[in-house]
N, C-alpha and C positions, 0 to 999 in steps of 0.2 A: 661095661665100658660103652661109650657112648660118644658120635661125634656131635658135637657140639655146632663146629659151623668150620668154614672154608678159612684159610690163614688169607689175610687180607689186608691191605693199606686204605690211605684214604682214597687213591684212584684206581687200583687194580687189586684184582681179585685171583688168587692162586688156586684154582680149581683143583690141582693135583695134589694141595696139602693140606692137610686138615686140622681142624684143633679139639681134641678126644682129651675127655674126660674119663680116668681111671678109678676102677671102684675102689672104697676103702684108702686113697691116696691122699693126703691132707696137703703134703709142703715138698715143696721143692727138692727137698734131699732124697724122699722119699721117691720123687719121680725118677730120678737119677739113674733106678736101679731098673730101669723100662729100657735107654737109651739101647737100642741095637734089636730090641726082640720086632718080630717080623707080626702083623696086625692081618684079619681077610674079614673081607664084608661078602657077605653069602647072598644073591639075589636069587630070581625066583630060576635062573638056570645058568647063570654066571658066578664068578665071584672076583674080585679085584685084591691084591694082594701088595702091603705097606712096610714100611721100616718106621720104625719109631728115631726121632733122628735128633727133637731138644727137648727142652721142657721148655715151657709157656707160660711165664709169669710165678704166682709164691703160692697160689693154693694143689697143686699138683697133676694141673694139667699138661697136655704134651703136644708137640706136631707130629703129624705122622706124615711122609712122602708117599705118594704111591706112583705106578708103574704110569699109569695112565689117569686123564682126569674124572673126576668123581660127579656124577651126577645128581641131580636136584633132590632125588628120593632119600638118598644116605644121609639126608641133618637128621638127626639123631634116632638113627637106627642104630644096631647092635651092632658090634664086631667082638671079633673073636682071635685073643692072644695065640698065635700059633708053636712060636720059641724065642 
């Protein structure tokens, strides 16, 4: 799994939500089955901890919320499904 990029408009940018690409996840029905499970990005002494909250267009990507905003390092770093 991997973030892909910051959930975004043409004028603003949602630092706090992200658009995460699921492995092995092709289509939209299949992301379905994501919605609710909790996401943590592991830094080198932190970590930041998400909710998975829609899914994000037909090939089976997702937003995910998090607690706090996410910083520049995390495009496409790893994260890790927690539950």
């Amino acid at each position: 799994m991997k973030i892909l990029s910051y959930r975004r408009g043409r004028k603003t940018i949602y630092n706090n939500q992200a658009v995460i690409s699921l492995d092995g996840v092709k289509t939209a029905d299949e992301a379905k089955k994501y919605i609710g499970k909790k996401v943590r990005i592991d830094f080198s002494s932190t970590y930041i901890i998400g909710v998975i909250t829609k899914v994000h267009g037909k090939k089976g990507r997702v937003i995910a919320r998090f607690r706090r905003g996410l910083p520049g390092q995390s495009i496409l770093k790893e994260i890790k499904l927690i539950g």
